[in-house]
Structures are given as C-alpha cells and as structure tokens.
VOPAGU-2260 file (C-alpha; in pm, 1 decimal, decimal comma):
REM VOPAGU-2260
SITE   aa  ch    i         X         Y         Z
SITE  UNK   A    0   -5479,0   10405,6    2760,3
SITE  UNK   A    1   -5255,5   10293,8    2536,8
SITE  UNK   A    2   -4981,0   10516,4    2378,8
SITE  UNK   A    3   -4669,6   10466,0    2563,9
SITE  UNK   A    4   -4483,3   10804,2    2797,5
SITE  UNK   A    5   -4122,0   10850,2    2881,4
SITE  UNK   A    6   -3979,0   10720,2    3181,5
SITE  UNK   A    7   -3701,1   10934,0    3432,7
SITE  UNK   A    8   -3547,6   10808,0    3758,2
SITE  UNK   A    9   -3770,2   10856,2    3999,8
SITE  UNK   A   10   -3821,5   10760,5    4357,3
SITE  UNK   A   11   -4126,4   10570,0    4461,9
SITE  UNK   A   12   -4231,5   10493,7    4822,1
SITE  UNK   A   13   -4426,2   10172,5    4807,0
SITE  UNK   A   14   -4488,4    9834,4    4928,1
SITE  UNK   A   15   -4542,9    9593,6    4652,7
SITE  UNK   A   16   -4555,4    9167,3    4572,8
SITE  UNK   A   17   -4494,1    8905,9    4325,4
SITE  UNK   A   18   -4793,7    8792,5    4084,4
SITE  UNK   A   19   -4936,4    8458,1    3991,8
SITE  UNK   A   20   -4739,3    8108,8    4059,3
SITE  UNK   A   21   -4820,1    7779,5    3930,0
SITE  UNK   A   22   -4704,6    7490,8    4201,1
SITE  UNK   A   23   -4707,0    7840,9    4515,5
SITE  UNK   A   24   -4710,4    7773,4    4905,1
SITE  UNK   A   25   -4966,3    7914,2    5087,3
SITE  UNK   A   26   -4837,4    8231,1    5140,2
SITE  UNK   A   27   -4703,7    8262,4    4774,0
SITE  UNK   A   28   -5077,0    8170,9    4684,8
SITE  UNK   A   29   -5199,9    8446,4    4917,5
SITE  UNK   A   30   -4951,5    8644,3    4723,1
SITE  UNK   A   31   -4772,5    8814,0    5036,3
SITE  UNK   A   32   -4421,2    8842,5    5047,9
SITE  UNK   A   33   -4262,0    8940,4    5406,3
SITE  UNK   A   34   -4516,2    9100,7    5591,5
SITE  UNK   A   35   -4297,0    9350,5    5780,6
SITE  UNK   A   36   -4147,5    9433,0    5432,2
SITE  UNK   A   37   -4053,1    9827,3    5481,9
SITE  UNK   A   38   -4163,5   10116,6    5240,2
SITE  UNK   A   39   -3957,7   10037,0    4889,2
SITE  UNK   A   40   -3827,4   10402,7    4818,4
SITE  UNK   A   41   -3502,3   10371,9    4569,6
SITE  UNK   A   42   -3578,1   10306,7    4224,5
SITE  UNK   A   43   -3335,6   10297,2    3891,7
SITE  UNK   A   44   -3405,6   10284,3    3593,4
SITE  UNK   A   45   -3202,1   10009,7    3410,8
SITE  UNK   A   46   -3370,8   10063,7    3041,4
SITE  UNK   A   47   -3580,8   10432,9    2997,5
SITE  UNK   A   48   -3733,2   10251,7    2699,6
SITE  UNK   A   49   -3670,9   10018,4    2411,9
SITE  UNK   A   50   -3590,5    9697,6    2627,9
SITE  UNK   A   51   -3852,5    9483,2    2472,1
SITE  UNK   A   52   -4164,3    9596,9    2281,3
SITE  UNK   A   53   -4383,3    9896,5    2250,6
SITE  UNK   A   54   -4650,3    9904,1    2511,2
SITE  UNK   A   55   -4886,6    9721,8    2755,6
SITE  UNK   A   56   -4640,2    9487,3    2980,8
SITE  UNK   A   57   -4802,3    9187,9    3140,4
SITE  UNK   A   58   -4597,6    8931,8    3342,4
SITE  UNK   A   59   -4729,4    8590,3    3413,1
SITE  UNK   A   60   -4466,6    8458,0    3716,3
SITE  UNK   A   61   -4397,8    8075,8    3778,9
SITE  UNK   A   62   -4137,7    7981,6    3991,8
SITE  UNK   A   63   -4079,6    7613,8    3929,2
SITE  UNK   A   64   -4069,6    7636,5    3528,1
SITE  UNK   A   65   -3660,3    7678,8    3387,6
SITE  UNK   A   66   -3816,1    8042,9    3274,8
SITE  UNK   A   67   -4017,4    8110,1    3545,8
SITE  UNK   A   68   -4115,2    8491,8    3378,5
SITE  UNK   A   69   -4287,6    8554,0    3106,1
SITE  UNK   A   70   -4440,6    8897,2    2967,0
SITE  UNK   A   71   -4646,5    8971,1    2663,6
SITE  UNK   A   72   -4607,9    9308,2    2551,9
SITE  UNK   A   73   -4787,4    9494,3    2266,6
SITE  UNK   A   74   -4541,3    9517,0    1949,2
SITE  UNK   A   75   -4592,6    9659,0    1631,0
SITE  UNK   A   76   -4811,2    9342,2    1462,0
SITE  UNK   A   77   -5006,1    9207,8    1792,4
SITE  UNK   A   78   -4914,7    9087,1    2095,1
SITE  UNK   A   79   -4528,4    8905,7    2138,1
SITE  UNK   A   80   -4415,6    8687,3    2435,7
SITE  UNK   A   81   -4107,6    8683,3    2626,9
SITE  UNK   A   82   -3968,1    8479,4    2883,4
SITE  UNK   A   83   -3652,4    8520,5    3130,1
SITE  UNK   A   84   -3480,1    8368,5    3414,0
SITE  UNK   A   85   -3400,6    8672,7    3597,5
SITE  UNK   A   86   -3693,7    8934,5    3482,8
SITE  UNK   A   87   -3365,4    9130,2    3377,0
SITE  UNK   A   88   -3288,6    9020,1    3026,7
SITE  UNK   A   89   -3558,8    8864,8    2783,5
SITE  UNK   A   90   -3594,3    8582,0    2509,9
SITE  UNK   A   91   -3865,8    8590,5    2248,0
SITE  UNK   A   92   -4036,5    8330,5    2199,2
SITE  UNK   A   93   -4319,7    8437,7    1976,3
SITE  UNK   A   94   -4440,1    8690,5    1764,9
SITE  UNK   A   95   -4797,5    8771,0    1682,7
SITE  UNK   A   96   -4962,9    8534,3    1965,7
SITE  UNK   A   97   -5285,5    8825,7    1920,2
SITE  UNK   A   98   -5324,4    9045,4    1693,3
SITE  UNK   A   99   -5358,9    9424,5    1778,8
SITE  UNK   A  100   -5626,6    9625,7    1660,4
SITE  UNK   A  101   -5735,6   10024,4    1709,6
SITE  UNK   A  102   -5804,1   10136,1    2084,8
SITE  UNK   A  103   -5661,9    9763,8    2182,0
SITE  UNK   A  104   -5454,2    9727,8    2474,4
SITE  UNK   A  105   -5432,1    9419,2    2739,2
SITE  UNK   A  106   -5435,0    9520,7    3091,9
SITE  UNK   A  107   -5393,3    9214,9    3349,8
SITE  UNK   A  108   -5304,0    8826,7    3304,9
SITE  UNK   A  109   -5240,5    8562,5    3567,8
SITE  UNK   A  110   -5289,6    8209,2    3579,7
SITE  UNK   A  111   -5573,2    8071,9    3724,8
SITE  UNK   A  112   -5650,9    7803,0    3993,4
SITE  UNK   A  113   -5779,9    7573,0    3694,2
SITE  UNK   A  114   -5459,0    7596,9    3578,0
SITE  UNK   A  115   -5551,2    7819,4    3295,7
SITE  UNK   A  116   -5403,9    8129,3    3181,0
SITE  UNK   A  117   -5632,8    8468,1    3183,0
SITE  UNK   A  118   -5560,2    8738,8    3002,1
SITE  UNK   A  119   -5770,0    9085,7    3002,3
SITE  UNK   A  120   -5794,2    9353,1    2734,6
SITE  UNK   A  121   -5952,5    9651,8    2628,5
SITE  UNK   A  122   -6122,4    9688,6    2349,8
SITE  UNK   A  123   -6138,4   10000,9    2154,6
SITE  UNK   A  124   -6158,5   10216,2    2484,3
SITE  UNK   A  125   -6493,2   10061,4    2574,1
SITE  UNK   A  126   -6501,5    9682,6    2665,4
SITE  UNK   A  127   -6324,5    9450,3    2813,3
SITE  UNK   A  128   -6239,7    9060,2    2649,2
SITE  UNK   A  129   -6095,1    8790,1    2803,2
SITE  UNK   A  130   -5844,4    8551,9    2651,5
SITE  UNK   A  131   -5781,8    8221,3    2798,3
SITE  UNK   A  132   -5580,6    7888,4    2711,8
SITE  UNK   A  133   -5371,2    7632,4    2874,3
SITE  UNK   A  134   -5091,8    7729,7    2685,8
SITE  UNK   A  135   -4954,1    8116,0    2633,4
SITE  UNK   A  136   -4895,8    8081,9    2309,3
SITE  UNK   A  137   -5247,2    7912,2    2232,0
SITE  UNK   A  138   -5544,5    8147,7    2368,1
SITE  UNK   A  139   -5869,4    8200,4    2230,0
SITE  UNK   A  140   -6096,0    8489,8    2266,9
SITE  UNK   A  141   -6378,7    8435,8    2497,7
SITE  UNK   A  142   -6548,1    8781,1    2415,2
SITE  UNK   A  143   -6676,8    9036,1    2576,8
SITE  UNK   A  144   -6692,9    8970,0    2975,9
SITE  UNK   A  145   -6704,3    9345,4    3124,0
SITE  UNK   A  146   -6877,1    9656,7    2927,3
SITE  UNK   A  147   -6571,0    9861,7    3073,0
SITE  UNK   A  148   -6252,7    9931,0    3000,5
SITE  UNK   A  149   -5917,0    9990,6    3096,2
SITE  UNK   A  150   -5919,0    9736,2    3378,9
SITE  UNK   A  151   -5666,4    9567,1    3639,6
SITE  UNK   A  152   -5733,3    9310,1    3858,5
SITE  UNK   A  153   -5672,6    9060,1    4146,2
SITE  UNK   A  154   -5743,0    8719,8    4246,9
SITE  UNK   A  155   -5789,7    8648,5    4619,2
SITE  UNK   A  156   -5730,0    8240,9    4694,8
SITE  UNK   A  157   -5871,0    8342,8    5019,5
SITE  UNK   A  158   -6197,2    8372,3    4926,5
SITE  UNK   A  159   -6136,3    8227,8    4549,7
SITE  UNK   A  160   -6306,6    8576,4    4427,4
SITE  UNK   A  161   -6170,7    8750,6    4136,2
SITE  UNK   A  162   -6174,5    9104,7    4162,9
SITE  UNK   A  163   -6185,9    9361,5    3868,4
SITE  UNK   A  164   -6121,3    9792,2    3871,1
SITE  UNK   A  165   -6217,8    9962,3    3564,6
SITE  UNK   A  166   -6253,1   10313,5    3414,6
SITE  UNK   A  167   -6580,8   10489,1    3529,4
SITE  UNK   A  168   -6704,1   10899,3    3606,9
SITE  UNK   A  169   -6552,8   10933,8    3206,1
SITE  UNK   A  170   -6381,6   11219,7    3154,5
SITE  UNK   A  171   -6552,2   11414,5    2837,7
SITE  UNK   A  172   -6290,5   11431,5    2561,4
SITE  UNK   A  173   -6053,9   11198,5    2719,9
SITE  UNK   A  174   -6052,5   10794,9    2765,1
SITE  UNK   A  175   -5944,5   10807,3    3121,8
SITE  UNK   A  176   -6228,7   10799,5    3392,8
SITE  UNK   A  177   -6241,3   11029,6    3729,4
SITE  UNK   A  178   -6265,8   10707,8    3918,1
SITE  UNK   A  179   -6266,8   10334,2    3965,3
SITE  UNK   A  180   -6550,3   10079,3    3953,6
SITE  UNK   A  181   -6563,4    9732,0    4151,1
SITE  UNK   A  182   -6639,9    9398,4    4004,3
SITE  UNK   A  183   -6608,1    9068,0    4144,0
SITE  UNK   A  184   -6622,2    8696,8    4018,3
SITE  UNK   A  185   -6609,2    8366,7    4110,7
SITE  UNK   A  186   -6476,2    8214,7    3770,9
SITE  UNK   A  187   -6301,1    8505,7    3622,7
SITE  UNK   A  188   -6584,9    8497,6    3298,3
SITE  UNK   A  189   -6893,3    8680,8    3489,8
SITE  UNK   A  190   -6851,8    8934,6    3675,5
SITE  UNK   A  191   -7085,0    9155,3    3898,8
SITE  UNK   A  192   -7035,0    9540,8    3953,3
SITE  UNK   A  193   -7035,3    9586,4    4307,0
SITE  UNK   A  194   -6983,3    9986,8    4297,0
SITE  UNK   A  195   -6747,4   10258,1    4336,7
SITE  UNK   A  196   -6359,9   10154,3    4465,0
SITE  UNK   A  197   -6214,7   10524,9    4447,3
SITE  UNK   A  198   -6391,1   10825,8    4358,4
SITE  UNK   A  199   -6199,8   11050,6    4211,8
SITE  UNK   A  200   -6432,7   11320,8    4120,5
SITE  UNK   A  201   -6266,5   11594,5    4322,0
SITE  UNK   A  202   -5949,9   11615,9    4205,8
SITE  UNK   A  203   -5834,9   11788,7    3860,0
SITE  UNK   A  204   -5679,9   11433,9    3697,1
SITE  UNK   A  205   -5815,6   11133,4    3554,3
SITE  UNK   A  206   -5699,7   10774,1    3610,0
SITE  UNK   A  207   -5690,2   10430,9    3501,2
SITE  UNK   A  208   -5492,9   10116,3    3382,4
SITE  UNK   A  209   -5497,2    9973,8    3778,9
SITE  UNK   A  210   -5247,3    9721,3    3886,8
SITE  UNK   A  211   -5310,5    9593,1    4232,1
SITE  UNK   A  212   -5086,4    9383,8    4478,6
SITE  UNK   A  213   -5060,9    9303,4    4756,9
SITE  UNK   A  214   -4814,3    9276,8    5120,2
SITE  UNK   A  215   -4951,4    9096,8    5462,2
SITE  UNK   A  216   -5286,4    9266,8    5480,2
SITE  UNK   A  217   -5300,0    9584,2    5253,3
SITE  UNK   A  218   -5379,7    9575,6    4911,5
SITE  UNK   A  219   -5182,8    9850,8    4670,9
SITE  UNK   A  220   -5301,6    9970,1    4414,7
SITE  UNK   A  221   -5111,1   10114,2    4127,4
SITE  UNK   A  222   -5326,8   10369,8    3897,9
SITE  UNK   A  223   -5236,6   10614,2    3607,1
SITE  UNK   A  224   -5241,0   11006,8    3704,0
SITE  UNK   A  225   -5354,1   11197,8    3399,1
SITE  UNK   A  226   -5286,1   11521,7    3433,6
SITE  UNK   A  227   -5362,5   11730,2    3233,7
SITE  UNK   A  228   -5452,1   11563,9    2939,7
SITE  UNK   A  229   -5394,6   11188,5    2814,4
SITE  UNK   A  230   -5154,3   11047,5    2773,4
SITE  UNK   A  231   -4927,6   11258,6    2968,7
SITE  UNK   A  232   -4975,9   11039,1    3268,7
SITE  UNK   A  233   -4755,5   10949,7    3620,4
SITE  UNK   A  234   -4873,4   10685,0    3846,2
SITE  UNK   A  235   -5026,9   10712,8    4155,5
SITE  UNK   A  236   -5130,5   10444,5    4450,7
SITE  UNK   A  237   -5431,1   10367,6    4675,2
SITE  UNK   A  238   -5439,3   10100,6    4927,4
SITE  UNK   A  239   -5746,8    9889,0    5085,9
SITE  UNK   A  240   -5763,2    9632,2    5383,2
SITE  UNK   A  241   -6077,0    9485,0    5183,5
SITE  UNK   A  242   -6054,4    9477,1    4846,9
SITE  UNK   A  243   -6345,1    9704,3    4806,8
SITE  UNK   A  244   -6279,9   10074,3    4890,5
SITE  UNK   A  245   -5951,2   10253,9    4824,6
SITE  UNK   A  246   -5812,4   10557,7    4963,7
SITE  UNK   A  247   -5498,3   10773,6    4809,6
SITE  UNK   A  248   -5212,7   10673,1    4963,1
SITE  UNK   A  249   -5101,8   11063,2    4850,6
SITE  UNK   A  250   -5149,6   11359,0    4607,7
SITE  UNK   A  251   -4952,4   11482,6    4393,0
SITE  UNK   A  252   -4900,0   11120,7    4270,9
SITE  UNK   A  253   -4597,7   10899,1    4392,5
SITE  UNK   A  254   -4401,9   10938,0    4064,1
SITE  UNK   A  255   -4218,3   11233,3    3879,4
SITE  UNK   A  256   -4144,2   11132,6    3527,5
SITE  UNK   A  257   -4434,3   11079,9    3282,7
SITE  UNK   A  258   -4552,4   10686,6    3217,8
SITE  UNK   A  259   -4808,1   10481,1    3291,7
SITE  UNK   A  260   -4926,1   10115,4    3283,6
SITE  UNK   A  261   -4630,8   10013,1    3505,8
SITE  UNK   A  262   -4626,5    9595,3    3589,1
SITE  UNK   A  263   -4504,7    9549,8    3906,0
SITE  UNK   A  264   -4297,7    9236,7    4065,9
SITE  UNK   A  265   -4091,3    9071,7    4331,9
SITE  UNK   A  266   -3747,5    8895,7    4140,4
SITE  UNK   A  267   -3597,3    8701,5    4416,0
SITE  UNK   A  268   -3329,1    8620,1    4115,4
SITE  UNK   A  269   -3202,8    9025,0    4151,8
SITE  UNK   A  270   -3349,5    9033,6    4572,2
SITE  UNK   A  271   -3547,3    9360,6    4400,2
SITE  UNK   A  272   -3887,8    9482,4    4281,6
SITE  UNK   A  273   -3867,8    9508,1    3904,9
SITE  UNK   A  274   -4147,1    9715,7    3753,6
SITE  UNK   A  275   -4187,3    9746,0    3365,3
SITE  UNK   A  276   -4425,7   10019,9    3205,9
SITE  UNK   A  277   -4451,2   10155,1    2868,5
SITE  UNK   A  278   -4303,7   10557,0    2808,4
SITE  UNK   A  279   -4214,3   10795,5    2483,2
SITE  UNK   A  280   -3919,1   10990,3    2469,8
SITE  UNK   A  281   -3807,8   11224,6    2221,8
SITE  UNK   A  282   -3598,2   10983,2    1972,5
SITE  UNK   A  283   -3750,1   10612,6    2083,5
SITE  UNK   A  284   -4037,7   10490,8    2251,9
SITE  UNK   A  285   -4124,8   10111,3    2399,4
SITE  UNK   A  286   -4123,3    9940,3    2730,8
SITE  UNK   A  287   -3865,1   10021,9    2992,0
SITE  UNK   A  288   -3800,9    9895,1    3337,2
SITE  UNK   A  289   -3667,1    9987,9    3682,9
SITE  UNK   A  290   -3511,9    9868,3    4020,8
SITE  UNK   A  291   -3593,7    9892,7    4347,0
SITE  UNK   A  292   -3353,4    9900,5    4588,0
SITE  UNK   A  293   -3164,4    9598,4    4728,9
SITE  UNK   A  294   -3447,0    9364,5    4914,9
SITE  UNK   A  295   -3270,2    9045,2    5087,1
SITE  UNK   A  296   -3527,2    8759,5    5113,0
C-alpha cells in the first residue's frame, strides 16, 4: 500500500523499541529497551508531512557511526537516503539509490548479523524482493524471495530466525488482505510459510504494511487499518509473546487521523519514540513524523 494519507495529532497508547544496531550489547541485540517501560500515550506531531520524501520510511539505526540514523524513503525518481544525528532533522545523501517502479513500495530494512544490509519490497502488489549490500548506497536486487506482498518483519538474535508478516485472506477489489501470514528464515533469502499470525476475517477492515518491535517479552506489532476502502487507512497494533500468533491489542484501531506505514523508533538523542509514516493532505503530501512523550533513559 503505497499512496501516502494525512497525518493529525493523535494519541497512541503503545509500547515500542529501537531497530537494528551494528556494534549492540546484548540487550540492544535482543532489541529491548527498559523492560518496565510504561504504556507511551502522548504523541505530537512535529512535521504533518513534507519533512523528507514522499512515501515508504525505512530507518536503518547504528549507534556507534557519527550518523547513527539513516532512512530511505520513496521520492519522486526511486528510492533517496538520509541520514541524521538526532532522527529530528535529515541530510541527503543520495538520490536515486533504486529506482521506483508501478505498485513498488519497500516495507522493512535492518542490518543483518553478516553485517549486511536487508532491505524488503513489494513488488507491484504481489511479491516480495530483497535488496542487499554492504553498503546503503550499493545494493543489488536478489529477486524474488516471498510470493507475497506488503510485508514487515523481525529478526530474533535469540534464536537467529528471521521472521516475515505479509498480506493474505485478499480483499476483492482492494490490495490490502483480511489478515496476516507467518514466514520464518534462517538467512533472511528463504523463507518458509508457517501459517496464519492474525486472522482478521471478522472484522469489516483490511490490513497490512506490519512493523513489529519489540519491549522485554512482548512483541508489537504495528499494522494498517483500512477502513473503508484503501488507502484511507489508520494504524492499529497486535502483540505476541511468541512471534507466531497475534491478538488485537484493541478495536477501533489505536490511531485517529488517517496514515499508514508508520516506522517506529527509540532516539535516545530526543529521550522519545520518533515514528515517521507517509500521509496526504489537502495542499501537500510526503512523509511526516511525531513525538512521543518525554522518555528518560
């Protein structure tokens, strides 16, 4: 689902984490930050659009480099990459890195324990590619790895397992699905479908684009509400103890204002949550970003 929604102030109850890190401790590996962190409920929206790009944030996070963000975000020729200090205010540093294409959006990125970047996208609403490189700015396309689209994903160094959500139950006339399908991997190339993660087949939306972190033992999960038709979207969120079945946190979904795709991380630069996700207003449309409230390491 790619065509970017306007974002509102909104309140969102929530726990979330940071992503990937290059040189992390343990627990940063594990990707849990505080444990006992409480609910996240105050959110402001510093930019309701325009702040860098069109569409699709993904932010690779790695604390020891000068920059330690970086985001690739869908622009009007392919794919450009940012980086920042502070997750707050952004430096391009190149234009172009892939090129876009019809029904193309990229979903999920991290860096993996080879030391190689990973980057997911969707393919004209039905497959997912994988791009990977040891440099951002230097990927190459891998191909096909998942006949699915619309996918988000998480790496557990627990068990070094990959795991992948996707679209499935489609929803005639509409590339959202009525639920989410499970695939795991062990190099983040092959994957095996391992069944249903959330079945949403009796409620009146669709969903898709996941994002899923993760705080001491619950994973969140972060999911586009379509309702009622695409791309008029909110976001909703699941949670799981095993990486393998989901359950609605709530319903109506956790948001108000109408945007998806939302990229979600822990800044310990601000002592907030950050989360960046694509909208349309009115007069301008892009990528916009919010706040959390205060969180104190």
């Amino acid at each position: 689902m790619t065509r970017p929604v306007r974002l509102l102030p909104v309140l969102l109850g929530a726990a979330l984490l940071v992503g990937c890190t290059s040189s992390p401790s343990p627990d940063e590996r594990a990707g849990t930050i505080r444990p006992d962190l409480p609910e996240i409920g105050e959110w402001t929206w510093t930019e309701k659009g325009g702040s860098v790009g069109l569409n699709d944030p993904v932010i690779f996070v790695e604390p020891a480099r000068e920059f330690p963000y970086r985001m690739y975000v869908h622009a009007e020729g392919g794919q450009d990459l940012y980086r920042s200090k502070d997750a707050a205010t952004w430096e391009k540093v190149a234009n172009d890195v892939i090129p876009s294409g019809g029904g193309t959006n990229f979903n999920w990125g991290r860096k993996g324990p080879d030391g190689r970047y990973y980057l997911y996208r969707t393919v004209q609403d039905s497959v997912t590619e994988l791009w990977t490189g040891s440099e951002l700015t230097d990927l190459e396309n891998e191909g096909t790895v998942l006949e699915e689209p619309d996918t988000g994903g998480y790496y557990n160094p627990d068990t070094d397992t990959w795991h992948m959500y996707y679209e499935t139950y489609p929803a005639e006339g509409s590339p959202c699905g009525r639920g989410l399908g499970h695939a795991v991997s062990e190099d983040g190339m092959q994957w095996e479908k391992r069944g249903v993660a959330l079945d949403l087949r009796d409620k009146t939306w669709k969903t898709g684009d996941p994002d899923v972190v993760r705080v001491g033992d619950t994973y969140h999960m972060f999911i586009d509400y379509t309702a009622p038709d695409h791309p008029r979207y909110k976001i909703a969120v699941a949670t799981s103890s095993d990486l393998s079945s989901f359950s609605l946190r709530e319903d109506p979904p956790t948001t108000d204002w109408l945007g998806g795709d939302a990229c979600v991380r822990y800044v310990p630069e601000q002592e907030r949550f950050v989360m960046y996700q694509e909208f349309h207003g009115e007069d301008t449309h892009g990528v916009g970003w919010g706040v959390s409230q205060q969180v104190p390491q």
